[in-house]
DSSP file (Angstrom, degrees, kcal/mol; ACC not computed):
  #  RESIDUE AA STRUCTURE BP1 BP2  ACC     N-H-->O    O-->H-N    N-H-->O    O-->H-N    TCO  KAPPA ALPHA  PHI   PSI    X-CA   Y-CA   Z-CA
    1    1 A X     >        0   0    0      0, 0.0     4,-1.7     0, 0.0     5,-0.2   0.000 360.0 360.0 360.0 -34.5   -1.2   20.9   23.3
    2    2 A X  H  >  +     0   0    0      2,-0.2     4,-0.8     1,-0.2     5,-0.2   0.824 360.0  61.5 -77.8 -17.5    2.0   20.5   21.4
    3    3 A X  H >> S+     0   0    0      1,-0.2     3,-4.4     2,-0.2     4,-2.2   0.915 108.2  45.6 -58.9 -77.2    0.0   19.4   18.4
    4    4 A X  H 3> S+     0   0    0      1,-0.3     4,-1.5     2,-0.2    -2,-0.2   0.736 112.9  50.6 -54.3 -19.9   -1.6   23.1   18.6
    5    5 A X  H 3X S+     0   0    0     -4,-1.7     4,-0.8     2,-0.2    -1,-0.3   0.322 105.4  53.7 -85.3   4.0    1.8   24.8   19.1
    6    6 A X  H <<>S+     0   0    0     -3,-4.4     6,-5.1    -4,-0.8     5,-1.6   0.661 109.7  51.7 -94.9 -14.8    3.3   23.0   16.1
    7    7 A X  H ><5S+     0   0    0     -4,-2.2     3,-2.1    -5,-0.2     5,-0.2   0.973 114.7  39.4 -61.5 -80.0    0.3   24.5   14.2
    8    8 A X  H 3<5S+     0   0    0     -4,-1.5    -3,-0.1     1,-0.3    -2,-0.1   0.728 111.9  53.0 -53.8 -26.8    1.0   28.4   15.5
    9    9 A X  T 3<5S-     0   0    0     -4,-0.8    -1,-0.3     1,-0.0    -2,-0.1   0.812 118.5-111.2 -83.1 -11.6    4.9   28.5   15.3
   10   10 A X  T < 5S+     0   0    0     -3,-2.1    -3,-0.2    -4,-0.4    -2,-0.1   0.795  87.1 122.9 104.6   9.8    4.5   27.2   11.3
   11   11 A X  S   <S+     0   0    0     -5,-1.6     2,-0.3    -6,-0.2    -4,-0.2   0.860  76.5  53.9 -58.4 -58.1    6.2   23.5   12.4
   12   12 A X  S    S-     0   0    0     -6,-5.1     2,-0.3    -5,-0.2    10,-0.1  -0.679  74.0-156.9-110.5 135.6    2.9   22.3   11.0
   13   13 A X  E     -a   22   0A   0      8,-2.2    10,-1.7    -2,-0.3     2,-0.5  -0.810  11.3-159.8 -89.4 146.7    1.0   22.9    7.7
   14   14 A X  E     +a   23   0A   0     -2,-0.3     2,-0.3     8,-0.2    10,-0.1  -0.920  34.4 119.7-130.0 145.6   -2.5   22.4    7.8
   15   15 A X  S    S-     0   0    0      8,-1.5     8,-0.1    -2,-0.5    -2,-0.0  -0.964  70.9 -86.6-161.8 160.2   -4.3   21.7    4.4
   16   16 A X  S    S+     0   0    0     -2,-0.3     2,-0.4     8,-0.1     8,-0.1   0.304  94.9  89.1 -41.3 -15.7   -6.3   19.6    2.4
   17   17 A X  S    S-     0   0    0      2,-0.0     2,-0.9     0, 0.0    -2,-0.3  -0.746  75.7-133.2-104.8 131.3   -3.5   17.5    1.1
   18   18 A X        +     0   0    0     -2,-0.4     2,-0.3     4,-0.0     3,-0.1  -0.872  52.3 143.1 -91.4 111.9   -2.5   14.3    3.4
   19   19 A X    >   -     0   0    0     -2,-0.9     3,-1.9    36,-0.1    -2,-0.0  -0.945  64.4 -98.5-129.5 165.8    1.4   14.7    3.4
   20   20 A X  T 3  S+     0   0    0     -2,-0.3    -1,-0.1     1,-0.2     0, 0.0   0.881 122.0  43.7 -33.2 -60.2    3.7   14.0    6.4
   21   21 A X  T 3  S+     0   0    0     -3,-0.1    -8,-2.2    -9,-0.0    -1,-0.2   0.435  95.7 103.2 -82.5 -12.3    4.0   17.5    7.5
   22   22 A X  E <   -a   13   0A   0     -3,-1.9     2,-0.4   -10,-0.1    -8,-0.2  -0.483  54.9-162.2 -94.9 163.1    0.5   18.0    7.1
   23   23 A X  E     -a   14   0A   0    -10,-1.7    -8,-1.5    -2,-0.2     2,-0.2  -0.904  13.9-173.0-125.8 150.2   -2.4   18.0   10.3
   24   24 A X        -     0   0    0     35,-2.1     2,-0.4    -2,-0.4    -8,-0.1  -0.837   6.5-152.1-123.9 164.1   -6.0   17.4    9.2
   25   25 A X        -     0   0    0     -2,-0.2     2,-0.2    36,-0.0    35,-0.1  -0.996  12.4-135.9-144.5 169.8   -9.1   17.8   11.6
   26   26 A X        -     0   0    0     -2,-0.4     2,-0.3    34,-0.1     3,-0.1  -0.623  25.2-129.6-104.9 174.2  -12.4   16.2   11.6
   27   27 A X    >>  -     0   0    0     -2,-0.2     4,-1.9     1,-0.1     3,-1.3  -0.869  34.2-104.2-131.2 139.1  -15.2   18.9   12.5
   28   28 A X  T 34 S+     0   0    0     -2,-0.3     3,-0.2     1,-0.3    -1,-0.1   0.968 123.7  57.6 -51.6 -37.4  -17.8   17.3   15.7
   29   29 A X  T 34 S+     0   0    0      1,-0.2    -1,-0.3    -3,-0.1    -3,-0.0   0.951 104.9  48.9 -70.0 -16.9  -20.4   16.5   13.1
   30   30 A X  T <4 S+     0   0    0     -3,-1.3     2,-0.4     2,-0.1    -2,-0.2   0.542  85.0  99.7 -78.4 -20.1  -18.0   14.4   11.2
   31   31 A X     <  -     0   0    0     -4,-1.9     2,-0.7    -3,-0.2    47,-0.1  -0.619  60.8-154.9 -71.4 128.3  -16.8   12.3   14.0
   32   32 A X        -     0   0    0     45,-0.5     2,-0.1    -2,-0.4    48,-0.1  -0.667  13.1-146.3 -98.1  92.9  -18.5    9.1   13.9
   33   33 A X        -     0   0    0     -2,-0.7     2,-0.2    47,-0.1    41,-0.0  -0.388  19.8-175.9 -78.4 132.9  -18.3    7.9   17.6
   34   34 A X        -     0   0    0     39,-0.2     2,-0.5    -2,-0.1    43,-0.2  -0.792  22.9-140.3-103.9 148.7  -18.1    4.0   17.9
   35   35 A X        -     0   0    0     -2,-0.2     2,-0.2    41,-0.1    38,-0.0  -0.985  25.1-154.5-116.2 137.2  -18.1    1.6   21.1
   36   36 A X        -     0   0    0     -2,-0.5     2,-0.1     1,-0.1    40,-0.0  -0.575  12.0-127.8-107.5 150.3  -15.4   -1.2   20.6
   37   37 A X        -     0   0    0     -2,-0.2     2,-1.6     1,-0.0    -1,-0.1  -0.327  31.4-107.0 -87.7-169.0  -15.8   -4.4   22.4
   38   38 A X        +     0   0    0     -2,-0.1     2,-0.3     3,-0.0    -1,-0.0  -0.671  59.8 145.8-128.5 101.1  -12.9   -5.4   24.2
   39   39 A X    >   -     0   0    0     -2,-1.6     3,-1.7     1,-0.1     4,-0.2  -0.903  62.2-110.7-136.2 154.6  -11.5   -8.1   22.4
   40   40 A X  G >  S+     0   0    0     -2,-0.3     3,-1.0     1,-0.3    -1,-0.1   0.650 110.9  72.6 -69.0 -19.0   -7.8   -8.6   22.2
   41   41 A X  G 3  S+     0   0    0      1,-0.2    -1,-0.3    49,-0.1     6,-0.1   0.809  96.4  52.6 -49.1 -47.8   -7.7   -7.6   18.3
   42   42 A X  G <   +     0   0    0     -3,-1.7    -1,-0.2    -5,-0.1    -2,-0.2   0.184  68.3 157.2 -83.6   1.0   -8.4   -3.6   19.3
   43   43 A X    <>  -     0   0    0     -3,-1.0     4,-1.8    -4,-0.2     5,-0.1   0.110  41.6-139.7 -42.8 157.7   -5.5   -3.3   21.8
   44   44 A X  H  > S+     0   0    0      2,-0.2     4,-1.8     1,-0.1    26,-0.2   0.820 103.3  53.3 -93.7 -25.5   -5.0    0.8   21.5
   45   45 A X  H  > S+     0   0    0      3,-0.2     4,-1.9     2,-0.1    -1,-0.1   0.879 113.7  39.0 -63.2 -48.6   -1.4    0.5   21.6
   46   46 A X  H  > S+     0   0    0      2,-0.2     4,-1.2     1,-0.1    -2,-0.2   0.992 120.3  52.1 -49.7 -72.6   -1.3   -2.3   18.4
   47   47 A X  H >X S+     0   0    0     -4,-1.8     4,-4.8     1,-0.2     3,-0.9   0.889 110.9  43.6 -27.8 -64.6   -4.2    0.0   16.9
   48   48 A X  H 3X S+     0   0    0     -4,-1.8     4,-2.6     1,-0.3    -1,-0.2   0.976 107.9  59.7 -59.9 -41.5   -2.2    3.4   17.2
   49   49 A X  H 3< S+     0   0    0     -4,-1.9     4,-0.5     1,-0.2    -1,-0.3   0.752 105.4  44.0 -45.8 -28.2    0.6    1.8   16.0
   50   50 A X  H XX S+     0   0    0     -4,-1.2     4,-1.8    -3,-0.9     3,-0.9   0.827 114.6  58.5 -84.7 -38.2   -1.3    0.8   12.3
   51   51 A X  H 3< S+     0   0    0     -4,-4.8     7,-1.3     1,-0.2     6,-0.2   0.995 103.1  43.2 -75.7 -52.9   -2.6    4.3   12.3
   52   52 A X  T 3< S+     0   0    0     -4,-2.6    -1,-0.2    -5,-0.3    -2,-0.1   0.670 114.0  53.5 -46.5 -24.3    0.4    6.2   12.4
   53   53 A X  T <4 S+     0   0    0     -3,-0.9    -2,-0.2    -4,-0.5    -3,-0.1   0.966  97.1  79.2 -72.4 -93.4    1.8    3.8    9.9
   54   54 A X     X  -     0   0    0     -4,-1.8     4,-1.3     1,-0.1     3,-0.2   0.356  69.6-155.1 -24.7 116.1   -1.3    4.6    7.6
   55   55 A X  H  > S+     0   0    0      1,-0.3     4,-1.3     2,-0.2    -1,-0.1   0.943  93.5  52.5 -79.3 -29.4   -0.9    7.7    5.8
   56   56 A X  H  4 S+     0   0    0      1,-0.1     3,-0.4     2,-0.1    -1,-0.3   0.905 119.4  37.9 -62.9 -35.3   -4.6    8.4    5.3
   57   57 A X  H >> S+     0   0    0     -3,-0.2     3,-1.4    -6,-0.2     4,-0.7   0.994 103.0  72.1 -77.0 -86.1   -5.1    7.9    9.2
   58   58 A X  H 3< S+     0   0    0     -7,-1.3    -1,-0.1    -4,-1.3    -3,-0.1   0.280  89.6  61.3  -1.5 -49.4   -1.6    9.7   10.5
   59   59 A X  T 3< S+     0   0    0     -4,-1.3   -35,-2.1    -3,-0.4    -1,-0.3   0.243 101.9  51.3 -75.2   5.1   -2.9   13.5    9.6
   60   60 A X  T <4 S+     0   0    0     -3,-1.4     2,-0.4   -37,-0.2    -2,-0.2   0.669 104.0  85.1-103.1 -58.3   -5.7   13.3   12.1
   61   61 A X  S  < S-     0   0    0     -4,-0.7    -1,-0.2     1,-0.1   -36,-0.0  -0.449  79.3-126.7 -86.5 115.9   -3.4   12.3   14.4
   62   62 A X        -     0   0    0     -2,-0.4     2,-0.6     1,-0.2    -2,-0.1   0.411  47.1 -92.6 -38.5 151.3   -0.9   14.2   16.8
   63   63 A X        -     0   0    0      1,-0.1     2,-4.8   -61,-0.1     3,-0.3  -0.621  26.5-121.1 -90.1 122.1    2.7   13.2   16.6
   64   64 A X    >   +     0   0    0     -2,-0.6     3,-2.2     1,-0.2    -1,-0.1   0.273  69.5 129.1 -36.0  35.9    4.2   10.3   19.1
   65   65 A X  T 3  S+     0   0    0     -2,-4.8    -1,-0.2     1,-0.3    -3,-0.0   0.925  70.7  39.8 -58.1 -42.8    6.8   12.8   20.5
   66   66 A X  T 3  S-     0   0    0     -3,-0.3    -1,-0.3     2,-0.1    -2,-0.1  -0.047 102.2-124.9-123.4  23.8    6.3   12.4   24.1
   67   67 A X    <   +     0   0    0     -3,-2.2     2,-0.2     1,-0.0    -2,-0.1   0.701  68.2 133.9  59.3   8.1    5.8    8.4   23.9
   68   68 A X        -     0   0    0      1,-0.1     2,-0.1     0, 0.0    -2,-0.1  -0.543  58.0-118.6 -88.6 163.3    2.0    9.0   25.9
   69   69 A X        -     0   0    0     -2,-0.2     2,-0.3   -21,-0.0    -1,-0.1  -0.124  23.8-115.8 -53.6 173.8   -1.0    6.9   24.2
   70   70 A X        -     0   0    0      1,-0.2   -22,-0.1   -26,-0.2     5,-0.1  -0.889  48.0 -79.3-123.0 155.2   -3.8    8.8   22.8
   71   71 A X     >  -     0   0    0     -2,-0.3     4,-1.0     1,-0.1    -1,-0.2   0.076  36.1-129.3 -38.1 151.7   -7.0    8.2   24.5
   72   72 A X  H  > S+     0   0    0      2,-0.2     4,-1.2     3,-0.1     5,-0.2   0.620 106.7  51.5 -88.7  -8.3   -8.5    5.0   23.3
   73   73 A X  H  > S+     0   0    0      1,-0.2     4,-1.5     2,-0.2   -39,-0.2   0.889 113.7  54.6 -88.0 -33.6  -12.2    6.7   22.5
   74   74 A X  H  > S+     0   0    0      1,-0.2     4,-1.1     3,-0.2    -1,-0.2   0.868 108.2  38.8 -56.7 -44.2  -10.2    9.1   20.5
   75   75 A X  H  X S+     0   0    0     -4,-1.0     4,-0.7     2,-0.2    -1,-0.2   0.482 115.5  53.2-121.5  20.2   -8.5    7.3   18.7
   76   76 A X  H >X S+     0   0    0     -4,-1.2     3,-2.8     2,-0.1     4,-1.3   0.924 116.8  48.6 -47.8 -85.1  -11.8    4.5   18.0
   77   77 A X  H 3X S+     0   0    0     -4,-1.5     4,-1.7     1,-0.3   -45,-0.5   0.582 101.8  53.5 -23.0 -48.9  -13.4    7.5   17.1
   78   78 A X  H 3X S+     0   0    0     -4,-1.1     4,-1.6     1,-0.2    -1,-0.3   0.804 121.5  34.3 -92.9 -18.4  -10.9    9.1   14.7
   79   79 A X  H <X S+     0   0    0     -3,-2.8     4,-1.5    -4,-0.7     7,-0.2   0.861 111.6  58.7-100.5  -2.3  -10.7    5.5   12.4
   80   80 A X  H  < S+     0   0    0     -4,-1.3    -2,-0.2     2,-0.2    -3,-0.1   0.838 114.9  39.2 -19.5 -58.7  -14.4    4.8   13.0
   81   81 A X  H  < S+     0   0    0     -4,-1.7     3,-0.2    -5,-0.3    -2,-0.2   0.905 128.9  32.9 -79.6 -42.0  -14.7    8.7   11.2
   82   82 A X  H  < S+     0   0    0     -4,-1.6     2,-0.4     1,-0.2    -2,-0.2   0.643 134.6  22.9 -77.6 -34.2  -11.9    7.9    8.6
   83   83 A X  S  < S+     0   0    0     -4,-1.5     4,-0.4    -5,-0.2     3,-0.3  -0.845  71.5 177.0-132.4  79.7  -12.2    4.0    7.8
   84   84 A X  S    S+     0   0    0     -2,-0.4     4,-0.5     1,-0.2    -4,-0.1   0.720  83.5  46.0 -77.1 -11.6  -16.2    3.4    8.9
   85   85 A X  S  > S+     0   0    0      2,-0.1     4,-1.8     3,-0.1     3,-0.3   0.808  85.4  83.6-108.8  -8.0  -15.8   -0.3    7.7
   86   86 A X  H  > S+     0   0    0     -3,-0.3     4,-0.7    -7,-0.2     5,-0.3   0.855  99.4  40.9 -63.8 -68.7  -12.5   -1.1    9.4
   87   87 A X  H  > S+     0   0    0     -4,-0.4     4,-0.8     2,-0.2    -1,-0.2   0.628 116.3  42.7 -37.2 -46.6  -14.7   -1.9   13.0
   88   88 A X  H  > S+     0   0    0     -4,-0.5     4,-2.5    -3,-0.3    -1,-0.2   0.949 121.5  45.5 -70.4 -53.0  -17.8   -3.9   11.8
   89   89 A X  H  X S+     0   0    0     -4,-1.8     4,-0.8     1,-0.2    -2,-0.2   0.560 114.6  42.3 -68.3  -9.2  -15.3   -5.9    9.4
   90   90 A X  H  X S+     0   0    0     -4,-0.7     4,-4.1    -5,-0.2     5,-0.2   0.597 115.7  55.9 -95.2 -37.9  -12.3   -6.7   11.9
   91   91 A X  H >X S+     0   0    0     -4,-0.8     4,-4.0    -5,-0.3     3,-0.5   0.994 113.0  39.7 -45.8 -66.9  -15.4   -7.5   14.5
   92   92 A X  H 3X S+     0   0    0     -4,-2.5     4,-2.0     1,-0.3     5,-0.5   0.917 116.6  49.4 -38.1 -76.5  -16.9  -10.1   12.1
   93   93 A X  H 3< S+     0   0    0     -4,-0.8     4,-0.4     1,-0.2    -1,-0.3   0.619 117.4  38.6 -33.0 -44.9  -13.7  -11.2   11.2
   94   94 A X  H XX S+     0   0    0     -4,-4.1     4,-2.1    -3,-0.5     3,-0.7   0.973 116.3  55.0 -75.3 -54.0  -12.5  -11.6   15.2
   95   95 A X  H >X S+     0   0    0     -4,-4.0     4,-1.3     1,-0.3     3,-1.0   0.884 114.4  36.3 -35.8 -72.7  -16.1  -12.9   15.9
   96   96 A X  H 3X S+     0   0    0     -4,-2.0     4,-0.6     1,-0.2    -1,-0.3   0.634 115.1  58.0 -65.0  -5.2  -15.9  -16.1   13.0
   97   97 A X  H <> S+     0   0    0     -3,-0.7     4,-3.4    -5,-0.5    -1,-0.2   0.926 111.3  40.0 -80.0 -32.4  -12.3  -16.4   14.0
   98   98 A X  H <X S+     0   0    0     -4,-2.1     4,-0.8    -3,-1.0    -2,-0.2   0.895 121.3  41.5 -65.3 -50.3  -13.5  -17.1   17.9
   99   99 A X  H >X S+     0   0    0     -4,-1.3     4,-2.8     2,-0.3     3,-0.5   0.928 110.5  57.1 -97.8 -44.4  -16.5  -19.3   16.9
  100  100 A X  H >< S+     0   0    0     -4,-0.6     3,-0.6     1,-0.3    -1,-0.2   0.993 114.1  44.2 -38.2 -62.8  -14.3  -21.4   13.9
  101  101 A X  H 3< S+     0   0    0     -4,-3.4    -1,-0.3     1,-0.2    -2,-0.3   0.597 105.2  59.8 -97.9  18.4  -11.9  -22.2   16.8
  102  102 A X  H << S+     0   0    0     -4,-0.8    -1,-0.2    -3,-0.5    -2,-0.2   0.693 108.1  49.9 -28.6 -49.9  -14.9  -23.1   19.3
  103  103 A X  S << S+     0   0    0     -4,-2.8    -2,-0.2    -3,-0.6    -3,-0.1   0.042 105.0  54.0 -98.5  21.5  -15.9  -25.8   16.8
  104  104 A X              0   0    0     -3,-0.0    -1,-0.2    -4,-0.0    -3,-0.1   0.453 360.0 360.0-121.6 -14.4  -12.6  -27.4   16.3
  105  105 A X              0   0    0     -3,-0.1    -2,-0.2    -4,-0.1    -3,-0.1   0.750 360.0 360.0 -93.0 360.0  -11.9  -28.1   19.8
């Protein structure tokens, strides 16, 4: 909710341009919803933490004020819509890192 009240007092720009200050939003046909396996790589805390860092990521996403999480389907969903290979390529990656150290022990 505070995300939408930083909007209406003018706290927040929203525009086309990824700057700090700026909020972007994805439109429902433009979210691409993904289902993540649950593999220790995807923690949602580790995750949000890279996104917020990321600048392209950051502007979809509400600001860490109040120290909650954001949903984890949200915030699949919002680099799933933004990054579409970051999930199939970190999977693989996790997948041959699991089976690489299967065959060495």
């Amino acid at each position: 909710m505070q995300f939408l009240k930083d909007i209406m007092t003018g706290n927040k720009e929203v525009s086309g341009f990824i700057t700090r200050n700026t909020i972007q939003f994805l439109k429902n046909d433009e979210v691409i919803i993904v289902n993540v396996p649950r593999i220790p790589e995807f923690q949602s805390k580790k995750l949000e933490q890279e996104a917020m860092e990321d600048e392209e990521l950051s502007s979809f996403l509400p600001e860490p004020k109040f120290k909650r999480p954001l949903p984890k389907q949200y915030l699949y969903n919002v680099i799933n819509s933004i990054k579409p290979d970051f999930f199939p390529d970190n999977i693989l990656h996790a997948m041959k890192k699991r089976s690489h150290g299967a065959n060495e022990v």
